[in-house]
N, C-alpha and C positions, 0 to 999 in steps of 0.2 A: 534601398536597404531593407525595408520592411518586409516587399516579398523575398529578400533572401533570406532574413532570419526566419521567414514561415515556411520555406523552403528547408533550414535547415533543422528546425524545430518543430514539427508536424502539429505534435501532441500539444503544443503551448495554448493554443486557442480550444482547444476541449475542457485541457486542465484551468483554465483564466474560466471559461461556463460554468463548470461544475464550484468551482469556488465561488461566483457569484449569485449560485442556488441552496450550495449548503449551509444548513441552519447549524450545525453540529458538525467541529472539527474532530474526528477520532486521534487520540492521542494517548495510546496504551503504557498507563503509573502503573507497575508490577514492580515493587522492590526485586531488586537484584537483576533482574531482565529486559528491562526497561529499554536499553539501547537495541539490546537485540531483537525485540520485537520492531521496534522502528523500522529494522533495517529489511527485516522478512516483509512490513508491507512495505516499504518503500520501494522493494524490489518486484513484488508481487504487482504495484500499482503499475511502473513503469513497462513492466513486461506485457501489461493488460490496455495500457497506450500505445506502447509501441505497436501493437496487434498481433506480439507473437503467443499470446494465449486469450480467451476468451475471459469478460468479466467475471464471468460465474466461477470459470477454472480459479483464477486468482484470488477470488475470495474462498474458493474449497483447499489452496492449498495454504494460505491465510489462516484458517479456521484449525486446519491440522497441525499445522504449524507452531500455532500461537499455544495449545495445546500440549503440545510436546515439552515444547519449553515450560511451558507455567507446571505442569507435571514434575518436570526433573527437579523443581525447587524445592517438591513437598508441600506449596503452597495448596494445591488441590488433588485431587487422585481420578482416574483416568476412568 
């Protein structure tokens, strides 16, 4: 059963390492955007396990991203 679910779940054992090295959970508080930033990395991070883009891609589309949004609030300006 074990190596089926690591069969089935590649990334589990990468993402189980990286949480047992991170000192600091990121968890992006932005009134009003809050969910939607969640879900840009949470998309960006999977994408970047899964191996269909490079880590550096996913944090530069993270970066623009996050951006865009906190922008359109007026909370900061571009």
């Amino acid at each position: 059963m074990r190596t089926e679910l690591k069969n089935q779940f590649p990334m589990y054992p990468t993402l189980l390492d990286s949480l047992t090295k991170g000192k600091i959970l990121a968890d992006p508080d932005v009134p009003f955007v809050s969910p939607k930033l969640n879900d840009i990395m949470e998309l960006n991070i999977q994408s970047a396990l899964r191996g269909a883009i490079q880590p550096k891609n996913a944090l530069e589309n993270m970066e623009k991203s996050f951006t865009e949004v906190i922008s359109s609030t007026g909370i900061i300006k571009k």
